[in-house]
C-alpha positions as CSV (number, residue, x, y, z in Angstrom):
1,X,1.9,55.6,-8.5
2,X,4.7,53.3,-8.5
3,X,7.5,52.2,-5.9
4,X,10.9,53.7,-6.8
5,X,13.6,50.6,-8.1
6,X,15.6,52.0,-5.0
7,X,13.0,50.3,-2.7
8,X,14.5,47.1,-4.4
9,X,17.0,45.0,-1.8
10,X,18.0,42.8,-5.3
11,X,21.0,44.0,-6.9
12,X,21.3,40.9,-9.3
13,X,19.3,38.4,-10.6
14,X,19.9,34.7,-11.8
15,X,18.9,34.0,-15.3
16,X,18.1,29.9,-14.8
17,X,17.7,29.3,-18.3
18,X,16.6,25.8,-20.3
19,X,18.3,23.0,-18.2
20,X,20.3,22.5,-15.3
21,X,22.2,19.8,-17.4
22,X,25.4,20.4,-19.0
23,X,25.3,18.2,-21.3
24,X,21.9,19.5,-22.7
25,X,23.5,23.0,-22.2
26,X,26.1,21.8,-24.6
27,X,23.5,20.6,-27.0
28,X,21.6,23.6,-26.9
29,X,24.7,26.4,-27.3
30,X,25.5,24.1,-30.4
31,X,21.5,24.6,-31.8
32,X,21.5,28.5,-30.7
33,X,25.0,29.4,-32.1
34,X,23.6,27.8,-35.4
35,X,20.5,29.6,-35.4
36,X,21.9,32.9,-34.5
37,X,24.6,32.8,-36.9
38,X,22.7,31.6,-39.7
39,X,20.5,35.0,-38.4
40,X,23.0,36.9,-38.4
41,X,25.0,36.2,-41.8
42,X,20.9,36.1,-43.6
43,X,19.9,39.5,-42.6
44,X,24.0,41.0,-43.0
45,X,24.0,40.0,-46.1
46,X,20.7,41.7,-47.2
47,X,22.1,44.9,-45.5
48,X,25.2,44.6,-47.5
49,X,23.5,43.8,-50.3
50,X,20.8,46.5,-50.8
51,X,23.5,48.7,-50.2
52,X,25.9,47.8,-52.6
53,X,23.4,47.7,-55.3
54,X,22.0,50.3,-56.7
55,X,18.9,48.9,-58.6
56,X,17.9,48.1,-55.0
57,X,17.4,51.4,-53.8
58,X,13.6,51.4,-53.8
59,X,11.0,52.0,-50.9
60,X,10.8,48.0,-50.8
61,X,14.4,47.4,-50.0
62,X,14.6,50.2,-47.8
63,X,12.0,49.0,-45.5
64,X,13.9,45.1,-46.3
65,X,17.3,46.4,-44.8
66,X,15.2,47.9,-41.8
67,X,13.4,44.7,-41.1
68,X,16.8,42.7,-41.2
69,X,18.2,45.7,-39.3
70,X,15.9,45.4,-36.4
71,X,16.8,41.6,-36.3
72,X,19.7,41.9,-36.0
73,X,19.6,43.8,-33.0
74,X,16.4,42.0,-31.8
75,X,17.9,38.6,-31.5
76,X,21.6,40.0,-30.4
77,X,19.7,41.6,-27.6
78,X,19.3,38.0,-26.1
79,X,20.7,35.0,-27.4
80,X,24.5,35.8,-27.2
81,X,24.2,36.3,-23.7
82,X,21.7,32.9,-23.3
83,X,25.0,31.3,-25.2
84,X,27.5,32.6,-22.4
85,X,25.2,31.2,-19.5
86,X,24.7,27.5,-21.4
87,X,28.1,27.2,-21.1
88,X,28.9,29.3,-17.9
89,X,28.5,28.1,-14.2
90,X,27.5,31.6,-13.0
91,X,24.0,32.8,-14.7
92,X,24.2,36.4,-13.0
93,X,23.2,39.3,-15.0
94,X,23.0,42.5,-12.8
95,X,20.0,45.0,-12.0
96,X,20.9,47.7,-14.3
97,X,21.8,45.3,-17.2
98,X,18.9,43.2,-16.7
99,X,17.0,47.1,-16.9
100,X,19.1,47.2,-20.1
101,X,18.5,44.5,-22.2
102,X,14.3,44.2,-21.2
103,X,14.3,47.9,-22.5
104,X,16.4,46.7,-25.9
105,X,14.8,44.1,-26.4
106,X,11.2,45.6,-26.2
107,X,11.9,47.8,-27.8
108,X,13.4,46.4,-30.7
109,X,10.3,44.3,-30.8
110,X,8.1,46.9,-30.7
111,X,9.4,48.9,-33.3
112,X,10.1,45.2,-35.6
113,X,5.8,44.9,-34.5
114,X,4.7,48.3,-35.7
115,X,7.2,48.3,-38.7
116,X,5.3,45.2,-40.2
117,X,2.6,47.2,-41.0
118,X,4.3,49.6,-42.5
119,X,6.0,47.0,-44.7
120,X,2.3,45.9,-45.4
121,X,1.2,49.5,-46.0
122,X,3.9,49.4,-48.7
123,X,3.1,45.8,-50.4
124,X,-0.8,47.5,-50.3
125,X,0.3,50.6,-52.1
126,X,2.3,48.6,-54.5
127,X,-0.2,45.6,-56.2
128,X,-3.2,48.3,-55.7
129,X,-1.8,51.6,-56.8
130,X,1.9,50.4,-59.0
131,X,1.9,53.7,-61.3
132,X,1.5,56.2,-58.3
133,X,3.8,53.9,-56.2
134,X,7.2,55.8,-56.1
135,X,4.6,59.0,-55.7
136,X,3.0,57.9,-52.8
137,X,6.0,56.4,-50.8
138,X,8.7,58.7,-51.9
139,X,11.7,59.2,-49.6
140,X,10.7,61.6,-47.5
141,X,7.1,59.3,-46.3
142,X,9.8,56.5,-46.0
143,X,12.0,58.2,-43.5
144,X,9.2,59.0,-41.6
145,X,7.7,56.1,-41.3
146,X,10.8,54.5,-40.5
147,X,12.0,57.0,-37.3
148,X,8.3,57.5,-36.2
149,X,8.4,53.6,-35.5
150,X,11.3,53.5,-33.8
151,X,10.4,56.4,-31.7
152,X,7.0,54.5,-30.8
153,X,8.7,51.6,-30.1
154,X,11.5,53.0,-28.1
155,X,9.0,55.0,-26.0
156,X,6.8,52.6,-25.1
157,X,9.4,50.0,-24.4
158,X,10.5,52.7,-21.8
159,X,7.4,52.6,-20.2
160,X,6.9,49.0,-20.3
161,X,10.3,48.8,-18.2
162,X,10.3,51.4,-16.0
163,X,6.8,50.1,-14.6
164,X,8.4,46.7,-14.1
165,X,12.0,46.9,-13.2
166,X,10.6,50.0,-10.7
167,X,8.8,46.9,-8.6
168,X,10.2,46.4,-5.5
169,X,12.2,43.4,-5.8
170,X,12.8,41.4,-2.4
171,X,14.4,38.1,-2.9
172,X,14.2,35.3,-4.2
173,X,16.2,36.8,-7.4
174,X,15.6,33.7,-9.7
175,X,14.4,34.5,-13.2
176,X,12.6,31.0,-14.4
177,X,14.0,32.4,-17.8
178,X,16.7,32.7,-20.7
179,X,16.9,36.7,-20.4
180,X,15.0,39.2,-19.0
181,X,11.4,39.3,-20.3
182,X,9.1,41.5,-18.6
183,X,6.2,39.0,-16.6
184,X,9.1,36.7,-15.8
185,X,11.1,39.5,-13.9
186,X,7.4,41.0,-12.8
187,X,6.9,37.6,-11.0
188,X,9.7,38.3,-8.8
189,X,8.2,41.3,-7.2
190,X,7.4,41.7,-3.6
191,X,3.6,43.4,-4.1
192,X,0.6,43.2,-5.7
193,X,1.2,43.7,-9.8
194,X,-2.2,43.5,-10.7
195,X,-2.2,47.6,-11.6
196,X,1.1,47.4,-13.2
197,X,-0.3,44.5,-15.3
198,X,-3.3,45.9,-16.2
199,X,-1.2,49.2,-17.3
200,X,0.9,46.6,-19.0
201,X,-2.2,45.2,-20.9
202,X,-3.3,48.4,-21.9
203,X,-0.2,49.4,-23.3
204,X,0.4,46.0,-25.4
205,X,-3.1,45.8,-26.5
206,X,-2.5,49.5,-28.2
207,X,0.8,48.2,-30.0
208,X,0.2,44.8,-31.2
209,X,-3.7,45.0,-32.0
210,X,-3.5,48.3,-33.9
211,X,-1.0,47.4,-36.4
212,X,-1.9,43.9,-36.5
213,X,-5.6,45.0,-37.6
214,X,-4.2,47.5,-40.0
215,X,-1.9,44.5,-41.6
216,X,-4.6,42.2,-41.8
217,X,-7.1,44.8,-43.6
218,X,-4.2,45.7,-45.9
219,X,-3.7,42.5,-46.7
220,X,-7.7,42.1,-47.1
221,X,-7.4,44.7,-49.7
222,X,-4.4,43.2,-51.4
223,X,-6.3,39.7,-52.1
224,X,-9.3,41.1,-53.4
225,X,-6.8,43.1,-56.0
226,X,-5.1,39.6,-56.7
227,X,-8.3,38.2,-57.4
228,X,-8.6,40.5,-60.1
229,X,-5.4,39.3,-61.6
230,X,-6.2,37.0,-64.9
231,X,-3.5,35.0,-65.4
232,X,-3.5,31.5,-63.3
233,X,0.0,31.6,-62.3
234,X,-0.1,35.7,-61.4
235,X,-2.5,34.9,-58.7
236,X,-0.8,31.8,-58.1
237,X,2.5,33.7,-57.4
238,X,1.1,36.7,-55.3
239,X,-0.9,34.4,-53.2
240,X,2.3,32.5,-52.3
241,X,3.7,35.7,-51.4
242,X,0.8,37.0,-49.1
243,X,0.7,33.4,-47.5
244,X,4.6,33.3,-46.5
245,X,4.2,36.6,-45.3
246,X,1.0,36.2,-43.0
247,X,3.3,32.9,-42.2
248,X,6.3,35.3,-40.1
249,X,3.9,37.7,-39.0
250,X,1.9,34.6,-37.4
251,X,5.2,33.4,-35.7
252,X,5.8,36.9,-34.4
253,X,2.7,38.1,-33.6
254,X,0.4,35.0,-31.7
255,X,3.8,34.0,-29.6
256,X,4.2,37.8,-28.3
257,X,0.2,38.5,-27.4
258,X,0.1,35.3,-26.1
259,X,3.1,36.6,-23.6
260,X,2.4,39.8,-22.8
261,X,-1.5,40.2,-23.1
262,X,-2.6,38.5,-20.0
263,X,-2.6,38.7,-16.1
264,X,0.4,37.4,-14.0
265,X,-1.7,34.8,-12.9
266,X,-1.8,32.5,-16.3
267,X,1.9,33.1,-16.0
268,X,3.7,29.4,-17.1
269,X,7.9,29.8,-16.7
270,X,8.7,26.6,-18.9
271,X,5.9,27.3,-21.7
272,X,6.9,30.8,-21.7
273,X,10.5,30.3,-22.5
274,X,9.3,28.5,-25.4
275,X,6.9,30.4,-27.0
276,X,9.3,33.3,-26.6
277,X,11.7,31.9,-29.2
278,X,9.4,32.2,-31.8
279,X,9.1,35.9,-31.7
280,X,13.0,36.3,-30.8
281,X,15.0,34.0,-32.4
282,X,13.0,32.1,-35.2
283,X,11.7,34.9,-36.8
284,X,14.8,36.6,-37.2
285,X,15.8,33.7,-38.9
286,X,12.2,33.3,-41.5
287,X,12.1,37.0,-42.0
288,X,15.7,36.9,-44.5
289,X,14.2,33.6,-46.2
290,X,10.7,35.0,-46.6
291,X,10.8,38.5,-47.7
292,X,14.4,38.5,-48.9
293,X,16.7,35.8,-50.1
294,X,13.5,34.3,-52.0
295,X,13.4,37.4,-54.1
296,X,15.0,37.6,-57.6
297,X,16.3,40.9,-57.3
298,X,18.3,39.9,-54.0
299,X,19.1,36.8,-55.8
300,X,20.4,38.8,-59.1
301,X,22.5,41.6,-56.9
302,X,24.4,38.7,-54.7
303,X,25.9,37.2,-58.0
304,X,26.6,40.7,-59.5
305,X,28.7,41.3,-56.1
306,X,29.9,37.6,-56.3
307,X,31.4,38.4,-59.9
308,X,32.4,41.6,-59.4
309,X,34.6,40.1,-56.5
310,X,35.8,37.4,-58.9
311,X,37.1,39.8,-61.8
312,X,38.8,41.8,-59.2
């Protein structure tokens, strides 16, 4: 149904990037080293901590260390590279790495899209059912949940790439883009996309809209349990919760349908780079602050490890 990538006469491809300008490269690498370290040490340091702790060895954390797990990878599937190229006269990233990293980072993504709902499945199970919580998720749910949405995500992030990177690719061999994203490589392509793209649609509607509408109706279920809470400041305090929450997963989700559910011809370069930092680099950043690092426990278990390190 598809041309074979060996049809292909492009063997590399030129990542263009924000600006032509080195000194608002240099600006930029400054911003994007900060952002991606302050990623990186935030979701490390939950890893390390829920590890290190025992008290932290719930189903919550669990699904906590996967989150900042997955964005870790997710935004080291990108922006070190984009870092290299701001300061770097050559931009080149060749065929089978471009392959690479579109397939990494979908998939990542996909897996980080899908795994919100389970971390809403598990917020949903905990206010409504809290004395048949550890029954319902007990390890062995976890575990599955866990490597059935990586498995989903890794899957269909191979289809997603084979399709594209399987276009023939003619020349020019510009990507108007910071890495390779899917319709920004697609673009390139030396045919008509429009059944690839409709394939494409298909296969992003199934994995952002089905766990987006079973967060939102677990989260619809979850309010109407808060609302039965009688103190002021309980409901106060799990509403601020839900709210930060819906918050990330409005960052991740309207950036990433905005990008990938639609036809080649709404296709914008500049806007696109944009809006893709919100679902790659930002909320790898908000996901640590919001779930985590705001949390008591977290809070409580970083100055046990602090003091422990101290006295020895």
């Amino acid at each position: 149904m598809f041309p074979a990538s060996n049809h292909s006469s492009v063997t590399e491809f030129i990542l263009l990037g924000f600006s032509s300008d080195p000194t608002s490269n240099r600006i930029l690498f400054i911003i994007f080293l900060l952002l991606y370290l302050c990623s990186v040490l935030g979701n490390g340091l939950i890893i390390l901590l829920i590890c290190l702790d025992s008290h932290l060895h719930t189903p919550m954390y669990f699904f906590l260390s996967v989150l900042s797990l997955l964005d870790l990878g997710y935004v080291t599937s990108t922006v070190p590279q984009m870092l290299v190229h701001l300061l770097s006269s050559s931009k080149l990233i060749s065929f089978g790495g471009c392959w690479m990293q579109m397939y990494v980072f979908g998939a990542l993504g996909l897996s980080e899209g899908i795994f919100f709902a389970v971390m809403a499945y598990d917020r949903y199970v905990a206010i409504c059912f809290p004395l048949r919580y550890t029954l319902i998720l007990n390890w062995e749910l976890c575990v599955r949940l866990v490597v059935g949405t990586w498995i989903c995500g890794f899957f269909f992030s191979l289809l997603h790439t084979y399709f594209t990177m399987s276009l023939p690719f003619c020349g020019p061999n510009m990507i108007n883009h910071y890495f390779c994203e899917g319709p920004s490589v697609r673009s390139l392509a030396c045919m008509d996309t429009h059944l690839i793209e409709v394939v494409d649609l298909v296969l992003t509607t199934f994995m952002m809209v089905a766990p987006l509408s079973f967060i939102l109706a677990s989260y619809v279920r979850i309010t109407m349990a808060i609302l039965k809470i009688k103190t002021t400041q309980g409901r106060c305090k799990a509403f601020s919760t839900c709210a930060s929450h819906l918050i990330v997963l409005t960052l991740f989700y309207a950036p990433a349908i905005y990008i990938y559910m639609r036809l080649n011809s709404n296709y914008s370069p500049e806007r696109d780079k944009q809006v893709s930092l919100f679902y790659n680099v930002f909320t790898s950043l908000f996901n640590p602050v919001v779930y985590s690092l705001r949390n008591k426990d977290i809070k409580a278990a970083f100055i046990k490890v602090v003091m422990r390190n101290r006295v020895a």
